[in-house]
N, CA and C atoms as a LAMMPS dump frame, in Angstrom:
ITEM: TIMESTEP
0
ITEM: NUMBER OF ATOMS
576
ITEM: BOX BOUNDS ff ff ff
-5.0000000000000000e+02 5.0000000000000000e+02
-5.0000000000000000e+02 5.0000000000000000e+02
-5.0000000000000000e+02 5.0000000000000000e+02
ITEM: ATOMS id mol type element x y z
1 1 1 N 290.132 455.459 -149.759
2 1 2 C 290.638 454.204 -149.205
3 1 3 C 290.073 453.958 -147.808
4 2 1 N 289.886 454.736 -147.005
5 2 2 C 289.51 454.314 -145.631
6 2 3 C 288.254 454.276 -145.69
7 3 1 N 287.132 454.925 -146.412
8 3 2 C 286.013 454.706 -146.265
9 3 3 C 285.507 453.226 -145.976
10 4 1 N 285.952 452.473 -146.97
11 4 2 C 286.018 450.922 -147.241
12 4 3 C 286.539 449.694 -145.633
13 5 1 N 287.201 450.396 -145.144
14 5 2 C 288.004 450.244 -144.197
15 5 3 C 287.394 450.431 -142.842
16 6 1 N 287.489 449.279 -141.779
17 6 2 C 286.506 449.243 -140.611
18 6 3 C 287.701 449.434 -139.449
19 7 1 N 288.667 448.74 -139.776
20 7 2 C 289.556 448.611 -138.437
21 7 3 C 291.153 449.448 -138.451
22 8 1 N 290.995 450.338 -137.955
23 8 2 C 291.965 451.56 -138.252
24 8 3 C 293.115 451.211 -136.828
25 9 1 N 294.445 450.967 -136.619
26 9 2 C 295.081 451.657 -135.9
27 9 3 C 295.977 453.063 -136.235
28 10 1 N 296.628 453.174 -134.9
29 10 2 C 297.839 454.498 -135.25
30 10 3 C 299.195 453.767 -134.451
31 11 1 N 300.132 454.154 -135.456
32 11 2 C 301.401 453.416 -135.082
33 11 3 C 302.519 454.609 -134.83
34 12 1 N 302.741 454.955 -133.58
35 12 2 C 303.803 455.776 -133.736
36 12 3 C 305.239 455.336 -132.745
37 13 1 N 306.371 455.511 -132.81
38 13 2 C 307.796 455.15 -131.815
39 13 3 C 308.349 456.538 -131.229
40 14 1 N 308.56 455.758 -129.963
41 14 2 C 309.316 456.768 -128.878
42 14 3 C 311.029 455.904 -128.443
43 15 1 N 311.861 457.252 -128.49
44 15 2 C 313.169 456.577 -128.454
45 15 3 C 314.337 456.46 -129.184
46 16 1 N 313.925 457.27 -130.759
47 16 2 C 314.899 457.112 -131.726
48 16 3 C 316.011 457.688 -131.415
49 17 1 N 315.732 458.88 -130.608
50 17 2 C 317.319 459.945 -130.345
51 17 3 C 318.357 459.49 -129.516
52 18 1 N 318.122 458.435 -128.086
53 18 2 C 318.734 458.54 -126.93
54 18 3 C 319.727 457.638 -127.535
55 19 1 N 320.96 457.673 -126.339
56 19 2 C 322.036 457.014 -126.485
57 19 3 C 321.957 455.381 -125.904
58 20 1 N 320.819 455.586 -125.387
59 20 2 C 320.609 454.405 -124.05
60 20 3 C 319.16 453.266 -124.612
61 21 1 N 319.21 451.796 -124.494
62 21 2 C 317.966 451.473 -124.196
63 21 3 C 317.65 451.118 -125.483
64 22 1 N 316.335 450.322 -125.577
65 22 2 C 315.223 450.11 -126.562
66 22 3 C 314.203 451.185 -127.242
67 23 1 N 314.199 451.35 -128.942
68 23 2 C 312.87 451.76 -129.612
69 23 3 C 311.674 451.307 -129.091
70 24 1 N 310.727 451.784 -128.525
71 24 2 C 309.633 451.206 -127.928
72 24 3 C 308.716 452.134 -129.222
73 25 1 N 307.853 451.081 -129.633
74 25 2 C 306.511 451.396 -130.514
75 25 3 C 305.647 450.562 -130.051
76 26 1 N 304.316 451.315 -130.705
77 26 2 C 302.919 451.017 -129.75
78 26 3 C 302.128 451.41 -131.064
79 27 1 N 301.06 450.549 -131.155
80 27 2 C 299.861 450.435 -132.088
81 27 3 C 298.619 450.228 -131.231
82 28 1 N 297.869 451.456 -131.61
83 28 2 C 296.701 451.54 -130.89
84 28 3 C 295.122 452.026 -131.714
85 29 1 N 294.046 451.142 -131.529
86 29 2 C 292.904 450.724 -132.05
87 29 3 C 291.371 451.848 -131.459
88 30 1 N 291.415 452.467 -131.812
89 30 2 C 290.744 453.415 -131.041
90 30 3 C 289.162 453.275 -131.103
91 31 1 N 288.264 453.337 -129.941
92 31 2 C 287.231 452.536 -129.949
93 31 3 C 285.98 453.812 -130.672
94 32 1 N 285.647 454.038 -132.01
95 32 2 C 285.163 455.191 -132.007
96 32 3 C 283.949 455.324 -131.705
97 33 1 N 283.209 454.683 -130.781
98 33 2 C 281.903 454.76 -130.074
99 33 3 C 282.147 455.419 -128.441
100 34 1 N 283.568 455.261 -128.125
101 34 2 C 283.983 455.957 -126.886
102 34 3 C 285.425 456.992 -126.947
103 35 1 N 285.63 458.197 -127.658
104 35 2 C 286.428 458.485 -127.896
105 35 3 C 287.046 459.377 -126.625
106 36 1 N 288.065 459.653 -126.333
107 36 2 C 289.649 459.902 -125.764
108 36 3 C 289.645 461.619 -126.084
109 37 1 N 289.213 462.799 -124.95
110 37 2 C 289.544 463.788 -125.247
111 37 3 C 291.148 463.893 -124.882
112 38 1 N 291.677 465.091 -125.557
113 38 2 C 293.117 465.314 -125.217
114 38 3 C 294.411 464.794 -126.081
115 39 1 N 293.948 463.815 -126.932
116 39 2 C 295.062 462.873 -127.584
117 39 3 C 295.609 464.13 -128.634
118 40 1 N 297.075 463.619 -128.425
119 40 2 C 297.726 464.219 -129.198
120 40 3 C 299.664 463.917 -129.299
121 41 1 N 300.482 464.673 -129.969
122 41 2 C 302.099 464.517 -130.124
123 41 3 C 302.186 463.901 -128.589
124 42 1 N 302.621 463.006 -127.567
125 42 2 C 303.246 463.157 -126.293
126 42 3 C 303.707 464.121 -125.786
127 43 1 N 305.047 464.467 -127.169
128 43 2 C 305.92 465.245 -126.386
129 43 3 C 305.241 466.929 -126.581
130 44 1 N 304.188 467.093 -126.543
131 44 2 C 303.737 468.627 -126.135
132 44 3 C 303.098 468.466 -124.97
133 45 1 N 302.749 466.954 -124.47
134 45 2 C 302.057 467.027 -122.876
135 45 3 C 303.06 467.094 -121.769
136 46 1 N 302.414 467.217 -120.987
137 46 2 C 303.087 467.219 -119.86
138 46 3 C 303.176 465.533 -119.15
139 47 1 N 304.139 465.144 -118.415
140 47 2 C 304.153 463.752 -118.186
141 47 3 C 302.966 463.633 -117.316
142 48 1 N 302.38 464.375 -116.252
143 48 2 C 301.247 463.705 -115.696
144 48 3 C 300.122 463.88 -116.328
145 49 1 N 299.658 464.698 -117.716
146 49 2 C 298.867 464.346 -118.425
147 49 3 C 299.017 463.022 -119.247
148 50 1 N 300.057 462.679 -119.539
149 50 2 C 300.231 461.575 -120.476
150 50 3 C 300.137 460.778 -119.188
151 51 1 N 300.291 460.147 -118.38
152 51 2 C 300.446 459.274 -117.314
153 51 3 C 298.613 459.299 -117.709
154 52 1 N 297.815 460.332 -117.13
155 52 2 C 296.575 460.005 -116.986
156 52 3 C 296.061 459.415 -118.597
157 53 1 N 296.909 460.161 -119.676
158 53 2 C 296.078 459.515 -120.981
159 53 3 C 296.286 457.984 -121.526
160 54 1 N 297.553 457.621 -120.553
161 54 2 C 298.26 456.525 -120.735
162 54 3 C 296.923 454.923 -119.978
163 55 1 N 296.839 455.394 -119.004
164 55 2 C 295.555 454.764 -118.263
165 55 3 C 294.358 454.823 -118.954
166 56 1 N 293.719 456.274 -119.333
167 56 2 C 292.686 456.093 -120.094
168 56 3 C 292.379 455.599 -121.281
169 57 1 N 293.637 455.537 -122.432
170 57 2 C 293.751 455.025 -123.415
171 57 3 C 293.593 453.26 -122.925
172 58 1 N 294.72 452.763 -121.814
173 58 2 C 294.424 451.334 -122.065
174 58 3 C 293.085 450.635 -121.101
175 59 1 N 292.162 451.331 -120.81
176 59 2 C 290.517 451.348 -120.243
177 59 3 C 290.055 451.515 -121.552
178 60 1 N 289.614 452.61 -122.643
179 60 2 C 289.363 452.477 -123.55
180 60 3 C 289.479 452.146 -125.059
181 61 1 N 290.555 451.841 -125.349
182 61 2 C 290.523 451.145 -126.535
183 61 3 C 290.441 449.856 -126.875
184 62 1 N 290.029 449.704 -128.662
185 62 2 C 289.903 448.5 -128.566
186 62 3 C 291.04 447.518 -128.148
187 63 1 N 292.001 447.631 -128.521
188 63 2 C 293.52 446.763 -128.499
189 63 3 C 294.884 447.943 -128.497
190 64 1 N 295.63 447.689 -127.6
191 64 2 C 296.898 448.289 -127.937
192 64 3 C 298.095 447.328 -127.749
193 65 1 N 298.848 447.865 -128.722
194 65 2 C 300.216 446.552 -128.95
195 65 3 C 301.258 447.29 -128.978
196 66 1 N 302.22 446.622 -127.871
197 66 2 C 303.548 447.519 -128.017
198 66 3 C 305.056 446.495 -128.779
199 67 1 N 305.64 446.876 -128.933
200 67 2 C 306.717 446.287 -129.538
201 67 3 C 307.808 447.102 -129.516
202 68 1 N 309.216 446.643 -129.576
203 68 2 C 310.033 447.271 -128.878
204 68 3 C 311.619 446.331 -130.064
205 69 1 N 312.437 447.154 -130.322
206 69 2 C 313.825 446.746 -130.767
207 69 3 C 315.012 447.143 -129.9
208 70 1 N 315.578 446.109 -129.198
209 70 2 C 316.699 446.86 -128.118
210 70 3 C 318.175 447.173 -128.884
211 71 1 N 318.352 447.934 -127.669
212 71 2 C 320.086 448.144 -128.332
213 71 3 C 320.755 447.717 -129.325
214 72 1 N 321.095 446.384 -128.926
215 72 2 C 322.106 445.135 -129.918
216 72 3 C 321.34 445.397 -131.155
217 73 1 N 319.654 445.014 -131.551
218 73 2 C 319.248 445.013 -132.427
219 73 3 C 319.317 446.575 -133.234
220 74 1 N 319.542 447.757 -132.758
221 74 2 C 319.548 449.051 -132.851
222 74 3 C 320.842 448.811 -133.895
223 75 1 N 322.099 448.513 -133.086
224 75 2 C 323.341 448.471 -133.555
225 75 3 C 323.604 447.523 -134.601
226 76 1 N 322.816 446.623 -135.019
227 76 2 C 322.851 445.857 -135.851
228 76 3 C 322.39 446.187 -137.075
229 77 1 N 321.135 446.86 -136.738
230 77 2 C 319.978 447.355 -138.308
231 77 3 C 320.963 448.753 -138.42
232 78 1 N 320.344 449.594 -137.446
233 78 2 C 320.838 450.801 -137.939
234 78 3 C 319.214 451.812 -137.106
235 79 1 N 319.109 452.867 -136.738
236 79 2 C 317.64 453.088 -135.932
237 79 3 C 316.755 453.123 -136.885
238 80 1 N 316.769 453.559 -137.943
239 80 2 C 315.261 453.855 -138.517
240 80 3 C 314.813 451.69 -138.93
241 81 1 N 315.724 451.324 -139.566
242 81 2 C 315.245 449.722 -139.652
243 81 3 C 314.646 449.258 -138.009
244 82 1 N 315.317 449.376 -137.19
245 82 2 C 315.106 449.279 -136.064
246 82 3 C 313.749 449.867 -135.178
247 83 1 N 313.519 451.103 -135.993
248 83 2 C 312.203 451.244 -134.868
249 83 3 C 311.28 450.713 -136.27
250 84 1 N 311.278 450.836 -137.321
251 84 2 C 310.228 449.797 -138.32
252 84 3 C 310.278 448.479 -137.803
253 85 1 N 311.091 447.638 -137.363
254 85 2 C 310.801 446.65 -136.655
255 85 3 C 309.811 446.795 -135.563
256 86 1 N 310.343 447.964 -134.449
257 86 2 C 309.315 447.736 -133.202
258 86 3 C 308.2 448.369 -133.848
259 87 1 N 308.258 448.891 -134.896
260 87 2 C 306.43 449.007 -135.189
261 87 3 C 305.812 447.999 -135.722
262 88 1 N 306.14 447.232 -136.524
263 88 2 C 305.8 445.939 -136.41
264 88 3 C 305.17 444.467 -135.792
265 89 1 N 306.319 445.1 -134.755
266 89 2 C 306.15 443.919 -133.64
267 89 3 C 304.942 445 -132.77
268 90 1 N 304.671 445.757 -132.971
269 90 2 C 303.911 446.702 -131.933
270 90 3 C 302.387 446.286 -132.446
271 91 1 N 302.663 445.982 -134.216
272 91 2 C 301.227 445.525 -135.214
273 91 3 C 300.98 444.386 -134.46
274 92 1 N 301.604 443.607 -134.522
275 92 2 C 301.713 441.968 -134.366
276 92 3 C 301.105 441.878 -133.043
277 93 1 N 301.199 442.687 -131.935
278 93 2 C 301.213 442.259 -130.773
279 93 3 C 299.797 442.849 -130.309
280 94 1 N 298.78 443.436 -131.156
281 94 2 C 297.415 443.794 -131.109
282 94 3 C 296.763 442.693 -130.953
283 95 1 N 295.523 442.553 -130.325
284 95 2 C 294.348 441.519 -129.891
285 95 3 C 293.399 441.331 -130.952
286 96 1 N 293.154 442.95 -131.99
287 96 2 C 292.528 442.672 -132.767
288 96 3 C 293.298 443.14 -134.197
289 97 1 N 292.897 442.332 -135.493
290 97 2 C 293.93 442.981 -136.528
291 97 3 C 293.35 444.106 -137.497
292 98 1 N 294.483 445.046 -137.481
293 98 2 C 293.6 446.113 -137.979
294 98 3 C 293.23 446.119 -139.792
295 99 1 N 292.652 446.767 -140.425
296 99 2 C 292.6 446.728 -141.455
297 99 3 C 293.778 447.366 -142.194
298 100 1 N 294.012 448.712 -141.566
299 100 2 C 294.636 449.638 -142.062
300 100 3 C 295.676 450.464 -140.882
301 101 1 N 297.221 451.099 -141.406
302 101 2 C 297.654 451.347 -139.992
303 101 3 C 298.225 452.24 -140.383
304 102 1 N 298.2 453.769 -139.572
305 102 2 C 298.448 454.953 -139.731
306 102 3 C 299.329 455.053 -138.782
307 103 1 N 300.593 455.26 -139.955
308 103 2 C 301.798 455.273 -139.102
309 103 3 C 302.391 456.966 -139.001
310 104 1 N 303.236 457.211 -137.809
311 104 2 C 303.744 458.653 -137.736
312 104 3 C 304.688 458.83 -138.522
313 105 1 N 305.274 459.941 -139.694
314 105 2 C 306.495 459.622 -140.126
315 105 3 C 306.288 459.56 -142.093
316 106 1 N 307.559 459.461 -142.314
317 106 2 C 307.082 459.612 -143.783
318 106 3 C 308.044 457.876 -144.684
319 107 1 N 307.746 456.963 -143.865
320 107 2 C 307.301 455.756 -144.016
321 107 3 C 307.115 454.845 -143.201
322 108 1 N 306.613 453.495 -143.758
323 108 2 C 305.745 452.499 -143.683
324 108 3 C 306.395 450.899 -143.054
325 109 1 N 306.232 450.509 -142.258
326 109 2 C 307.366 449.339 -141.973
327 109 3 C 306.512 448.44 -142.707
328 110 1 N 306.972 446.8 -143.184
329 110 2 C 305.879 446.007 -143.772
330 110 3 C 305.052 445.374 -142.775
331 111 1 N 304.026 445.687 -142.975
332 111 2 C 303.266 445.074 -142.25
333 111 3 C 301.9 444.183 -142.922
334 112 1 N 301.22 442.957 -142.759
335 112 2 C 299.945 442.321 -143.103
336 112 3 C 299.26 443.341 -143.542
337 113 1 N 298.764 444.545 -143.22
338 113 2 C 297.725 445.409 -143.636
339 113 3 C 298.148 446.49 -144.409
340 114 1 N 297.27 447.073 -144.62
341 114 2 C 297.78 448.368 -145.961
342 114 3 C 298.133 449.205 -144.562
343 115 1 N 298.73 450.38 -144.962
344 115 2 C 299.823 451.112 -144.146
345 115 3 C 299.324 452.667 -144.662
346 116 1 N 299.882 453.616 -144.103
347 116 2 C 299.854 454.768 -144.528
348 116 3 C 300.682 455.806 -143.694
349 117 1 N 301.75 456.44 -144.375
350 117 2 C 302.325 457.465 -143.243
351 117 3 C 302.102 458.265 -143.559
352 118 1 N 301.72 459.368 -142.478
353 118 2 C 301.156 460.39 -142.065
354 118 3 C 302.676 461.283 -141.396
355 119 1 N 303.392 462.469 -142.265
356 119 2 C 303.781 463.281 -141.368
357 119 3 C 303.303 464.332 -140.396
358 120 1 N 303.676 464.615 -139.518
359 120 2 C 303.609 464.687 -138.018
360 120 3 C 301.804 464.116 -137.515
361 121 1 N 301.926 462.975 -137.702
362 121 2 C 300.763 462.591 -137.559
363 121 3 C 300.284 462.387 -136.154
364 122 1 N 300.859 462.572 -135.434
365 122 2 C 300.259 462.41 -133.867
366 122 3 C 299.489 463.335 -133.527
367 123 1 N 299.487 464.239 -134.342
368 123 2 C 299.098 465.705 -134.208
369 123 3 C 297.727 465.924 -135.078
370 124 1 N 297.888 464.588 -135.766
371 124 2 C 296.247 464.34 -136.797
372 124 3 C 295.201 464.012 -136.387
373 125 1 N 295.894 462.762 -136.46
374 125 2 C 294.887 461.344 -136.108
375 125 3 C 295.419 460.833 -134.629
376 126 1 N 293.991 460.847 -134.055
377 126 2 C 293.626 460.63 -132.786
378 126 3 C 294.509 459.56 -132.53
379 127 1 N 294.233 458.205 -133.319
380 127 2 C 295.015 456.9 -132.998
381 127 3 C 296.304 456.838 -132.983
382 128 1 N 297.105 457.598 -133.583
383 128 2 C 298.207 458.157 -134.04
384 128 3 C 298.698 458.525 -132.918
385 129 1 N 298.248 459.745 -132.15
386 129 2 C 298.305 460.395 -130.67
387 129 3 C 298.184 459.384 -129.36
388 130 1 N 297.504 458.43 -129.635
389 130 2 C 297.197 457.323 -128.92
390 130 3 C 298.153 456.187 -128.228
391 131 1 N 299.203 456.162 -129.744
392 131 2 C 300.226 455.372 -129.448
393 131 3 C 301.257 456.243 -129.399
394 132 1 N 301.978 457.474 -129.78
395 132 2 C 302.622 458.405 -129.62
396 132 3 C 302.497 458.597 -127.735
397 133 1 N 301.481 458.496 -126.861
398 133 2 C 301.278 458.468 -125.382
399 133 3 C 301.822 457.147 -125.018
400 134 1 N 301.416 456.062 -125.672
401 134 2 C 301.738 454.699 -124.731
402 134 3 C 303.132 454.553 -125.44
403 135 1 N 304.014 454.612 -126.414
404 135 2 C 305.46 454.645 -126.54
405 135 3 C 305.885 455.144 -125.706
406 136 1 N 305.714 456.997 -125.27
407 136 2 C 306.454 457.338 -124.687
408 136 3 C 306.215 457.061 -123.308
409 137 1 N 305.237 457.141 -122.778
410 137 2 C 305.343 456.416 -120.88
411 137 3 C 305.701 454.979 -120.889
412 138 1 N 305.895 454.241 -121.788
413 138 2 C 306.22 452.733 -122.025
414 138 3 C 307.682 452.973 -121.937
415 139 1 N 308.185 453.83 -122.752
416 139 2 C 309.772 453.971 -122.659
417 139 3 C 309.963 454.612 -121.474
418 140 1 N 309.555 455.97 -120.952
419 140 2 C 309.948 456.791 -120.036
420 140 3 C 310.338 455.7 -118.368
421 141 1 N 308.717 455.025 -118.362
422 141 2 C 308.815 454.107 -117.345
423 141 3 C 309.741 452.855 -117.232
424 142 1 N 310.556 452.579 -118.411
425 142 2 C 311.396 451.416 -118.5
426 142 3 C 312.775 452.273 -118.387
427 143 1 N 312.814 453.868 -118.285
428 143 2 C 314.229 454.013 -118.063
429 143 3 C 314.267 454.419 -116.799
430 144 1 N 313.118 454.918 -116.054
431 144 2 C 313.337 454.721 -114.471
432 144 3 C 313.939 453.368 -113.89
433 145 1 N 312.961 452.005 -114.505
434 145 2 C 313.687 451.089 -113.702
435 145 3 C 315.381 450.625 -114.435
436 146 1 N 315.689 451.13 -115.476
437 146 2 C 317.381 450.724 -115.852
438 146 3 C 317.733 451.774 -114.911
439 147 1 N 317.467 452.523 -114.899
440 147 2 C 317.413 453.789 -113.258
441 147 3 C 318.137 453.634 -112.136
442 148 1 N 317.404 452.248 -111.895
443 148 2 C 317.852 451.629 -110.494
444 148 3 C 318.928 450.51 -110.627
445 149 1 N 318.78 449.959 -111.61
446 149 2 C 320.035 449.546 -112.079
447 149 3 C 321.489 450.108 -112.323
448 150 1 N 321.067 451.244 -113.057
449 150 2 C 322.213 451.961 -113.658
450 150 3 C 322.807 453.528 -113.095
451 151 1 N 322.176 453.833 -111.573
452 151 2 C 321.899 454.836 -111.086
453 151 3 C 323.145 455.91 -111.543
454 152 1 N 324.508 455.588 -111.889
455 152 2 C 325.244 456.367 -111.965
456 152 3 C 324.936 457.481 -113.534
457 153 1 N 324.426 457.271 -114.33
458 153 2 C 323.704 457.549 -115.577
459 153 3 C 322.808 458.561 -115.701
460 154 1 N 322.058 459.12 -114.435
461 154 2 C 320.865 459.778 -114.691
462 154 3 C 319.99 459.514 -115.607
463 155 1 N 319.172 458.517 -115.794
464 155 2 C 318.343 457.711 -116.444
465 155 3 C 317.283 458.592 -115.856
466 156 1 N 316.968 458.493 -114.754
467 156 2 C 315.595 459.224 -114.115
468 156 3 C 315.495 460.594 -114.778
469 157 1 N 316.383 461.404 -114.969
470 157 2 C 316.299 462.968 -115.897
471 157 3 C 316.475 462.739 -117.071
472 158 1 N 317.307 462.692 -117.726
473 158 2 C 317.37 462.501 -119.192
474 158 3 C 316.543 461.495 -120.088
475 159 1 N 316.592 460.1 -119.481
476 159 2 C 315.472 459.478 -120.301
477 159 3 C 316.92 458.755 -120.978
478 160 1 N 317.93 459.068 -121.207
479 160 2 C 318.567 457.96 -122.203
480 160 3 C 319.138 459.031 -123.275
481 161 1 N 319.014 460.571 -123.574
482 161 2 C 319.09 461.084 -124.423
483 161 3 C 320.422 461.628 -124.259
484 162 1 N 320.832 462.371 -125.059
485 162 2 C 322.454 462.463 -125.61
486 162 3 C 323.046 464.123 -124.469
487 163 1 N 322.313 464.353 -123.479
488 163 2 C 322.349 465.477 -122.426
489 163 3 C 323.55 465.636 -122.128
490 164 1 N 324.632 466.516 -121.947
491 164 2 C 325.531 466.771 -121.567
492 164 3 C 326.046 465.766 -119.923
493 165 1 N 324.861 465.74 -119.063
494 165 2 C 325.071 465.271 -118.112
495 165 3 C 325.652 463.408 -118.383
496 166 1 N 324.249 462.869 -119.157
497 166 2 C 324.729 461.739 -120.059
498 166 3 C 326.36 461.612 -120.273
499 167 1 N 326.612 462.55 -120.899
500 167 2 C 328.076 462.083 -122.149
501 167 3 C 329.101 461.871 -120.234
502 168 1 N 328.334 462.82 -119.848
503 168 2 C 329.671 463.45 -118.892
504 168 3 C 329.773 461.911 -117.993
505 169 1 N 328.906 461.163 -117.693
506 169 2 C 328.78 460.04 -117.006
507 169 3 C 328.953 458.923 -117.75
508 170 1 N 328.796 458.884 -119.138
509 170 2 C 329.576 457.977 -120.001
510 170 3 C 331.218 457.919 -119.908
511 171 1 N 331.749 459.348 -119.729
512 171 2 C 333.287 459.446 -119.823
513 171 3 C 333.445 458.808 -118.176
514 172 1 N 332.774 459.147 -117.174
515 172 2 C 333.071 458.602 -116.24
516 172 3 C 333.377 457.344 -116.161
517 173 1 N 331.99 456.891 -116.389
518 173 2 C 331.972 455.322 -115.866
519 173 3 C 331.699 454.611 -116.525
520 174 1 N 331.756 454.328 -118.119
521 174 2 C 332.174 453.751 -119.157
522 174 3 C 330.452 453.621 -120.071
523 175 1 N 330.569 452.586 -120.703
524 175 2 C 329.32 452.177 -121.545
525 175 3 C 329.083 450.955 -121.049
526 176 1 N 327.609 451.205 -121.205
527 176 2 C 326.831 449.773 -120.274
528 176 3 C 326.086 449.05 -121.763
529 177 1 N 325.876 447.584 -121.288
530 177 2 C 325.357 446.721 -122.467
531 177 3 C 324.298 447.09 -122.672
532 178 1 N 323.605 448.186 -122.19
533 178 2 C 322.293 449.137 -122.984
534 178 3 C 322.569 450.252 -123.666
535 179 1 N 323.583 450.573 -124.08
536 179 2 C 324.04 451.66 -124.809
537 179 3 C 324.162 451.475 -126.184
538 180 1 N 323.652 452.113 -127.232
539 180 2 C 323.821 451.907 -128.883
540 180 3 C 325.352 452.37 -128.849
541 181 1 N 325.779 451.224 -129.149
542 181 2 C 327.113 451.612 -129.343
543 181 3 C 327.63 452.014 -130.83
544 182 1 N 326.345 451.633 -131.914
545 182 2 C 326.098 452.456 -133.161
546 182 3 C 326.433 453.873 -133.232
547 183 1 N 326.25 454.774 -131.803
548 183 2 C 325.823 455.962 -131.832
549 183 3 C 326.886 456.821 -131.755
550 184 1 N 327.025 457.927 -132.308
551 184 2 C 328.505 458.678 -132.197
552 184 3 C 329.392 458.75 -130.63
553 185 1 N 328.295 459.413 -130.037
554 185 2 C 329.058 459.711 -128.851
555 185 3 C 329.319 458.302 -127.99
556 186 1 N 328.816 457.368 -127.69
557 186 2 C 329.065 456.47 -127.382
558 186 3 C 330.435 455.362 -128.427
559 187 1 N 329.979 455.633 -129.649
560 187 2 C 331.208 455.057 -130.314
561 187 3 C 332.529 455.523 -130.498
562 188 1 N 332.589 457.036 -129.654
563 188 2 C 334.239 457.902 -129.476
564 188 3 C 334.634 457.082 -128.435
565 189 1 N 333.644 457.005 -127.349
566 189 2 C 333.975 456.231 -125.979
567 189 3 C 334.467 455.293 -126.16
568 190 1 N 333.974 454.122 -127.051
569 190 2 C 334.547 452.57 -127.205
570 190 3 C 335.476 452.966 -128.129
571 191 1 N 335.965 454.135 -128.522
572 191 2 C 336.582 453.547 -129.754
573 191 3 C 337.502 452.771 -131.2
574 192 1 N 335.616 452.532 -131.724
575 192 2 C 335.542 451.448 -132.627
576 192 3 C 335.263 452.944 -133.636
């Protein structure tokens, strides 16, 4: 199948676990006349390697598209519908359209082009690794600034994830309109 096939992205989402915030997904077009040493899972880099692959990826590739499902929409679908949406919208939001899109995961959101999931694919395919980097500094960097918003939270350490410190500042100082209120521990807090 890919032989046939000229325009390849990799579709992977950062964000499914936390209690806090938007699925951020990213689709990325990889230029294979200038390829990207280093790509790989995010979460085995270190953040100032991904910071630097995050820059070099959007200098070299052909197109990258991010797309994103927030909270409300989280609590509405349910997460896995929810980050298939932001991969979607992550397709949609590319400059160029791909032929074919290699997604992380062991399925496929609908998308215009033929699809293919790849488990632990960030770890495969380069393009795959590509957007697996720009999800996660796309998310990481959007929970610094709810950060400054939400300073009582520890957003800056945790990232949004379900950390003891988290719950302990949820019981404090309640749930904020960025919180999946879908989510267990947050839904003892309200509880619904």
């Amino acid at each position: 199948m890919r032989s046939s096939v000229s325009i390849i992205c990799g579709v992977d989402e950062a964000g499914r676990g936390p209690l806090f915030g938007d699925v951020v997904a990213a689709a990325v077009i990889l230029d294979p006349n200038n390829p990207i040493e280093g790509l790989g899972d995010s979460k085995k880099l270190t953040e100032k390697v991904r910071e630097k692959l995050y820059k070099k990826i959007h200098q070299q590739a052909i197109s990258v598209g991010v797309g994103r499902a927030s909270a409300a929409e989280i609590d509405q679908l349910n997460i896995l519908q929810a980050s298939m949406l932001a991969m979607q919208r992550a397709v949609e939001n590319l400059s160029v359209t791909p032929n074919l899109a290699l997604i992380d995961g062991n399925r496929c959101p609908e998308l215009s082009c033929l699809s293919e999931a790849i488990i632990k694919g960030d770890a495969k395919e380069a393009c795959i690794g590509a957007a697996s980097i720009i999800a996660k500094v796309t998310r990481d960097r959007e929970m610094l600034e709810w950060h400054n918003q939400y300073p009582h939270y520890g957003l800056n350490k945790h990232k949004g994830y379900p950390t003891q410190a988290h719950i302990q500042a949820l019981e404090e100082h309640g749930v904020s309109p960025q919180h999946r209120q879908s989510f267990a521990p947050v839904r003892r807090l309200i509880g619904t």
